[in-house]
C-alpha positions, 0 to 999 in steps of 0.5 A: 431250586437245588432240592433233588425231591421238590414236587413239580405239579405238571401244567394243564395240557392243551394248545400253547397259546390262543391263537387258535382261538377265534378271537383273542380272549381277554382277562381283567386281573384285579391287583398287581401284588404279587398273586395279580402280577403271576396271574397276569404274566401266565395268561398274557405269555398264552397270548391272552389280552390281559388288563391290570387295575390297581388300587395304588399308584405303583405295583407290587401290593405288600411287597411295593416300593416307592421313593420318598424326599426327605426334610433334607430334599433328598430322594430315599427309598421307601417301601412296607417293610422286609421281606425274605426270599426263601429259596424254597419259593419256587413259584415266586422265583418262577416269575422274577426270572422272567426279567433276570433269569440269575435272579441277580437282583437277589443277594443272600443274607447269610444269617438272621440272628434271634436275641431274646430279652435276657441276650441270648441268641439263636443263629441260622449260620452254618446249619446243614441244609439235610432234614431233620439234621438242621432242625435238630443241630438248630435246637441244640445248638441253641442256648435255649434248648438243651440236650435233656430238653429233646428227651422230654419232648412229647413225640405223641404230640410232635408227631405232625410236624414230621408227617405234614401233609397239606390239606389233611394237616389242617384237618387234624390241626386248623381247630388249635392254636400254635401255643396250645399245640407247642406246649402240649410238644413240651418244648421249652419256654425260651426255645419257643419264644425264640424261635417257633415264634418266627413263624407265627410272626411271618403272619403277622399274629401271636402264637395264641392266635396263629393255627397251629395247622399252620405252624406245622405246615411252616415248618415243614417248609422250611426245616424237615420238608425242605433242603434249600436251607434257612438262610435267604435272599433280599433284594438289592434295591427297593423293591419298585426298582428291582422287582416291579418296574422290570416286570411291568416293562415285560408284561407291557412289552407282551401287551398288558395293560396297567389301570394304577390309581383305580379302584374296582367297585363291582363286579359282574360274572358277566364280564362287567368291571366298574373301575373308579379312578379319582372322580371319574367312572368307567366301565371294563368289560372281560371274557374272564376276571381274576381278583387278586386284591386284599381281604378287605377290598374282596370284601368290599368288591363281593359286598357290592356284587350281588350277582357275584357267586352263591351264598355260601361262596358270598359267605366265605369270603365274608368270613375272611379275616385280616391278622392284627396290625403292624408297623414299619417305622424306618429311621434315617439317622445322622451316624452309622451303627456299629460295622458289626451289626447283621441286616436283619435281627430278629427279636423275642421277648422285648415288645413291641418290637419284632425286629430290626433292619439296616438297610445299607447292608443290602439295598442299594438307595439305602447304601447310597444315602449311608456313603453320602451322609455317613450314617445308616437307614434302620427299620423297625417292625412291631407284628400285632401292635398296639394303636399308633397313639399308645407311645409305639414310637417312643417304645420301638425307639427305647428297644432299638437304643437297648439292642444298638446303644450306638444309636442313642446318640444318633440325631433322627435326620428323618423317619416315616411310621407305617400302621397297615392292618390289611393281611390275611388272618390264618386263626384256628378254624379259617382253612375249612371255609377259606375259599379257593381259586376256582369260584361258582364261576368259570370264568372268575378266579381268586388269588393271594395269600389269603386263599386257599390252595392245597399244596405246601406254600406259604406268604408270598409264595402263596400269593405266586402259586394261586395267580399261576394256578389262576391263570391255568384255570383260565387257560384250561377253559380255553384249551390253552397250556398251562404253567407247571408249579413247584413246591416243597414235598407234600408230605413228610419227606422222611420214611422212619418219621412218617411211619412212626407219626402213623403209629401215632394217628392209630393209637390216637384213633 
């Protein structure tokens, strides 16, 4: 948090904690990913009774881990995949610190290289952190941008990615695609494919089906509303022992419940939660309920609900959709890649892959394993991939020999394949009846990444700001003290490129 103009949006007002109350209130969160579990650590640091049922056998949703034994009989590390820790994610920062308040289990990862198909690279390294300077010597350091590339560039068109302002941006943008909206910037093919598509892969979508509200709101974020940089950090561990075991160990230590391996059938607004966990059933009963799950299991919970919400919450949430699938495949090979090579690469043009991993440059198990056996843990993503058996393993192989010839020699000691479809999709058109926190229910919350919230978050810093803004609503119908959020600002931060965006809007009107 070293941005002097991030945006703190002040806590609910009220009593600071439930004492007071008559008798102590108690909150069924539904989900231990990330929105669950800040849901879950804001209402129980208020003294609320606090219950958690998850799906899966260990915490954290999208962002768990879990270990794995190799055919060798050793024990390694496994979990879905990379994830950034921006520094610009206040809120999810927020909530780490409540078991290390250095966030000593976050090391940096100075640069991610972008490789496109004809090797040319783009880098992060070293750029200012002051807006707009570090999109602009981004661009033209890039080789894929040149200095008469910028003077052909439609401001007309470009003009709302320096006058974001979150919800009004998707008013004017939701309707169009990240591809149409780029081209009609005029921003060069290579540039485009290199780097914008970064953001439309962090949803897991090609630009052709990402909303271009959400390219510019991503943007934001990250370039011209933010000075925390482009860089970011990783964890130092898999993320089961460095994140969701220590805060499981708080929250139990504030008494908080944990249901694993349970899954929520039904609902009632009533307080009635049916859970099912292996062959048996069982009822929770609650004064309030936070649904934190995916898009398909919210789905599947409203579908079974009938006296969940009205028809046209009912039909919002039936109208969520999720992003197109992904993989992770993770190999443990026998020798190590080249002392060279970054821990995370990111790539352009060269389907199916998205980017590589070596996980030995920052996770700890990962580590461990490459210093006994001399070689390397390497991850490889494909975003909106094709079917598992359409040669996807044999096609991410191929680009990982093409990127690191190193490797095609190496004998494969193991691998696990993940194929997972289970991320929210943000099309052209989602954001004006995607719903919200609040429900036609006072005592019923939403939160993940899917939901929508009217302030500048994205991914997993979304998941973090809609549980704490679950849990404020709560507490706010129970007099009880809320949590401040923080975000980006929420608007353009720079004077001269809102004005002249506005010129743009009434020349536009």
């Amino acid at each position: 948090m070293t941005d002097s103009r991030r945006v703190t949006h002040r806590a609910p007002s009220g009593a600071p904690d439930t004492a007071a109350l008559a008798e102590r209130p108690r909150v069924v969160v539904v989900g231990a990913g990330v929105a669950g579990l800040a849901a879950a650590t804001g209402l129980a640091e208020r003294g609320v009774d606090v219950v958690v049922v998850e799906r899966e056998p260990y915490l954290g949703g999208r962002v768990a881990g879990w270990p794995e034994v190799l055919r060798d009989g050793s024990e390694a590390a496994m979990n879905r995949g990379f994830h950034a820790f921006f520094r610009q994610y206040y809120n999810l920062r927020a909530l780490l610190r409540r078991v290390d308040d250095d966030l000593s289990m976050l090391v940096p990862v100075e640069d991610y290289p972008l490789l496109d198909a004809h090797g040319r690279q783009d880098t992060f390294r070293g750029l200012p952190t002051v807006p707009p300077f570090n999109a602009l010597l981004f661009a033209l350091r890039s080789p894929t941008f040149r200095l008469r590339d910028l003077v052909r560039l439609n401001a007309r068109a470009a003009a709302p990615l320096a006058a974001v302002s979150v919800p009004e941006t998707y008013t004017r943008l939701d309707h169009r695609t990240a591809e149409e909206f780029l081209r009609d910037i005029n921003f060069p093919d290579a540039a485009r494919h290199l780097a914008f598509e970064v953001f439309s892969r962090s949803f897991f979508a090609k630009p052709d089906q990402l909303s271009a509200a959400e390219l510019a709101t991503m943007f934001h974020i990250y370039f011209l509303g933010s000075s925390e940089g482009l860089v970011f950090d990783v964890t130092d561990a898999n993320f089961d022992v460095a994140l969701w075991d220590p805060l499981r160990s708080y929250l139990e230590s504030l008494g908080v419940q944990f249901h694993t391996a349970a899954t929520v059938t039904t609902v009632d607004p009533a307080g009635r939660i049916c859970v099912e966990t292996g062959d048996t059933g069982s009822e929770l009963t609650a004064d309030a309920i936070v649904l934190a799950t995916d898009v398909a299991a919210l789905k599947r919970i409203v579908a079974a609900s009938p006296a969940l919400g009205n028809a046209a919450w009912r039909t919002s949430v039936g109208d969520l959709g999720t992003a197109p699938p992904f993989v992770v495949h993770r190999l443990w090979l026998d020798r190590a890649v080249r002392a060279d090579r970054p821990a995370f690469l990111g790539t352009g043009g060269r389907p199916p892959l998205d980017n590589v991993s070596v996980l030995e440059r920052y996770e700890r198990q990962a580590a461990e394993w490459s210093r006994r056996t001399g070689g390397s843990v390497v991850e490889l993503h494909a975003y909106a991939a094709p079917g598992p058996d359409e040669g996807l393993r044999e096609h991410l192989l191929d680009r990982l020999y093409e990127i690191y010839p190193e490797t095609a020699t190496a004998t494969i000691v193991d691998e696990r394949m993940l194929y997972r479809q289970d991320c929210p999709r943000f099309a052209p058109g989602d954001f004006g009846t995607r719903p919200t926190v609040t429900t036609p229910h006072a005592n019923v919350m939403l939160a993940g990444d899917g939901i929508r919230i009217d302030l500048p978050v994205a991914l997993m810093e979304r998941a973090a700001t809609t549980g704490w803004a679950a849990a404020n609503a709560i507490l706010t119908r129970w007099g009880v003290q809320g949590h401040p959020l923080h975000t980006v600002p929420v608007e353009g931060r720079i004077p001269l490129l809102r004005r002249l965006a506005g010129q743009q809007r009434s020349l536009s009107a």
